[in-house]
Each structure stands twice: as C-alpha cells, then as structure tokens.
C-alpha positions as CSV (number, residue, x, y, z in Angstrom):
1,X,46.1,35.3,6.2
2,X,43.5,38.1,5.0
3,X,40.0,38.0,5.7
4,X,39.3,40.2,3.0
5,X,37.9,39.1,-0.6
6,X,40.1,39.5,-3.3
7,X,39.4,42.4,-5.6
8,X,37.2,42.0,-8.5
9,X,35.4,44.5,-10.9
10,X,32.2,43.7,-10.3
11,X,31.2,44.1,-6.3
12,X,33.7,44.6,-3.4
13,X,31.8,42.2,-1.1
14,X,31.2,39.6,-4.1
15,X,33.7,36.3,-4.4
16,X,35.3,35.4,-8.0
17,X,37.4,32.0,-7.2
18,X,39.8,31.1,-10.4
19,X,39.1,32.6,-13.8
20,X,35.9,32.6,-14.6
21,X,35.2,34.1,-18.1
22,X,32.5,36.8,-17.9
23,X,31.2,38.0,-20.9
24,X,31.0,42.3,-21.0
25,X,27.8,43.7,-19.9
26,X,27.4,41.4,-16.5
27,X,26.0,42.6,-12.9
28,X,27.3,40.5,-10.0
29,X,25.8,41.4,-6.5
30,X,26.8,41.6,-2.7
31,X,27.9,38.0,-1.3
32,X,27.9,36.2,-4.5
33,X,30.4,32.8,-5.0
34,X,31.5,33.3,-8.7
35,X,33.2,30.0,-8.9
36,X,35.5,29.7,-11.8
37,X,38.1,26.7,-10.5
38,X,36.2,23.9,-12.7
39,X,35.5,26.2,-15.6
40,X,32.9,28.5,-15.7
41,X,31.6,30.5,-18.3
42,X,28.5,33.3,-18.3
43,X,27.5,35.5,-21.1
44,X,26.8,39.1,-22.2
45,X,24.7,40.6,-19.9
46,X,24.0,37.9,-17.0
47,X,22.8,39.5,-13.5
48,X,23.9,37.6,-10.9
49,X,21.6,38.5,-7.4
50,X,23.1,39.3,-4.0
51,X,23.8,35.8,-2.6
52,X,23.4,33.6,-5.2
53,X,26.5,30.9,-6.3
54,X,27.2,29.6,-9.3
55,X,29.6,26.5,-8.9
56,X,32.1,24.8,-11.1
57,X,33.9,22.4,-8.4
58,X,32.9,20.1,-5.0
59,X,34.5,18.7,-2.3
60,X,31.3,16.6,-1.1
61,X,32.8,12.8,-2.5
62,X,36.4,13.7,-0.9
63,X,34.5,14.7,2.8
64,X,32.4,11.9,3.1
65,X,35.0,9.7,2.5
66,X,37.1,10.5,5.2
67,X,39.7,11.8,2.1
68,X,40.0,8.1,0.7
69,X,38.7,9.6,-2.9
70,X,41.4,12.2,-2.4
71,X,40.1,14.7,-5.6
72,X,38.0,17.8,-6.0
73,X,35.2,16.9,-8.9
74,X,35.2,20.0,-11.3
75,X,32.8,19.8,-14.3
76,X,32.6,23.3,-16.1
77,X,29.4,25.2,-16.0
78,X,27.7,27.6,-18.1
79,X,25.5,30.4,-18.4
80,X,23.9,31.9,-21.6
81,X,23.9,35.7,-22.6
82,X,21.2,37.7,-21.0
83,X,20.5,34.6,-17.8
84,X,19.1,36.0,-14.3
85,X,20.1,34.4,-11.0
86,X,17.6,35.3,-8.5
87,X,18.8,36.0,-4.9
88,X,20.5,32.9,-3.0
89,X,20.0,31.0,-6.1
90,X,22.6,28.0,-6.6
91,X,23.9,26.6,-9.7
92,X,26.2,23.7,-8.8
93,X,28.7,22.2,-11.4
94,X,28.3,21.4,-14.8
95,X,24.9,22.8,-15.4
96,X,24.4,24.8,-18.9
97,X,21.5,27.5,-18.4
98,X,20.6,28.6,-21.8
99,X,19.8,32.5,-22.6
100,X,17.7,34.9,-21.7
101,X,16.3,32.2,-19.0
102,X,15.8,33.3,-15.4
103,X,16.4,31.3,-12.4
104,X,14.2,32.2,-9.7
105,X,15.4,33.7,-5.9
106,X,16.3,30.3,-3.7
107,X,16.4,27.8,-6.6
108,X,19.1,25.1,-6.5
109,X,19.6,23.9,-9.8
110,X,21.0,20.3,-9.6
111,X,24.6,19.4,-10.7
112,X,24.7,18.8,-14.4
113,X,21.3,20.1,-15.3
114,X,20.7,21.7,-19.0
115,X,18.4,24.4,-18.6
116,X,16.5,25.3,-22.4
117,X,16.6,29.6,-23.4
118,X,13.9,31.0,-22.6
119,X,13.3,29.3,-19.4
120,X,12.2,30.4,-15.5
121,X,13.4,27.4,-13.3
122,X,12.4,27.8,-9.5
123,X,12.7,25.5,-6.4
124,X,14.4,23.3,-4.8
125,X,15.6,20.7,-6.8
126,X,15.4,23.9,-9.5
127,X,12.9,23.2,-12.8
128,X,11.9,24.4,-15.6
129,X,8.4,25.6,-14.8
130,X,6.9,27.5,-18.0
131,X,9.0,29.6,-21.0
132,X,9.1,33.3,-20.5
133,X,9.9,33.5,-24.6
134,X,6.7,35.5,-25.3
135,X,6.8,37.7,-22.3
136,X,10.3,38.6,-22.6
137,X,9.6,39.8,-26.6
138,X,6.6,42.1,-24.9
139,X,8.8,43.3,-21.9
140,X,11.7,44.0,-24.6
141,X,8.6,45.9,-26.6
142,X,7.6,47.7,-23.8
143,X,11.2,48.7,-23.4
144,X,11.6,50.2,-26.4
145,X,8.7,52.4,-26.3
146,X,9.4,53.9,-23.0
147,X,12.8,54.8,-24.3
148,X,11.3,56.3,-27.7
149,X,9.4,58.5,-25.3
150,X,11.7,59.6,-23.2
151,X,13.6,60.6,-26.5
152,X,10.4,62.6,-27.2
153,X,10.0,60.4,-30.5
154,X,6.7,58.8,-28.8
C-alpha cells in the first residue's frame, strides 16, 4: 500500500477523495480533505484553507453500530462560486454554502446546513453571524482602484 496522497492539481500534500467537480479558478491548501465520494460540488473561484474538509460521506451510523447499519450515508454537498473556507474549517455532508460567503477558520458547519450568499458563518456548531454583502462590494471597489493605479490610470 502507498502512504502517499494521490496526485491532484491543486496542492501535493492536499487530499481529493472521488470526483469532486471543482469549478476553474479554485485554491486548495496543504492538508485539506476534498471529499467528493457522496457528491461534491464547489464553484469558480472557492479558496479552500490549509486544513480545512469539506465532506460528502460518513461512516459515524455504521461504527456505532457495531456494523449492524452496514452503509456509508453520502448526501452531496455544495459550495457557491467565490466561498472561503477558513483554516481547519469543516463542512460535513449535504450542506449548500451559497456564494461569495466565508466560513470562518475552525467552524464546523453542521451536516445538511444551507448557508445564504453573502454570509460569514463561524463556530462551533458553524452560523451565520452577520452578511458581509456590503463589505465585499467596498473590498471589490477597493480592488479595482488599486489595480487602476498600478496601471498608472489612477
């Protein structure tokens, strides 16, 4: 057996289980889970933080069971375009996390959660604490400008 991940095109030390479909544009740190084996989709442009896993599939009913419930649950999970996932954040199955929302370093958000655009979800259970709608129209703002300067068109 190998101890070494498989190859993926996004980070040598991150883990992509199954086929997850990741949209173009999309970071994915060091020792990430990118679990794909219940379904998994993320958008354009998703960031995915060094440790952080996003999960489409448990074995917690068939453990605790001794077996007796002999399945693995999978429940598809998704993530918008343009969604940060703070370090050692966890998304477990079935959640949707709409765009351009950020979930904050060592949130767990719970299984099947729906997660509104524009949100910043932190803790443990992960939720929604405020929108970041306005500030993310200023940052994009602010983005602009810088570059229009550094064109020398400011």
């Amino acid at each position: 057996m190998s101890s070494k991940l498989p190859p993926n095109p996004y980070h040598e030390l991150a883990w992509i289980a199954g086929t997850p479909e990741i949209g173009p544009d999309c970071w994915i740190g060091a020792f990430t889970l990118i679990d794909g084996l219940g379904g998994l989709k993320m958008g354009r442009g998703c960031n995915i933080s060094s440790g952080a896993q996003v999960l489409s599939h448990s074995t917690a009913r068939r453990c605790v069971t001794e077996r007796a419930y002999d399945l693995v649950d999978r429940k598809a999970t998704e993530l918008g375009d343009w969604v940060f996932v703070g370090a050692n954040a966890v998304i477990l199955m079935g959640c949707k996390v709409g765009h351009h929302s950020i979930i904050g370093a060592g949130a767990v958000v719970a299984e099947d959660t729906v997660v509104p655009p524009y949100s910043l979800v932190v803790g443990v259970p992960g939720r929604v604490v405020r929108s970041i709608e306005a500030e993310a129209r200023q940052w994009s703002e602010m983005g602009r400008e810088a570059a229009a300067l550094a064109a020398g068109r400011g």
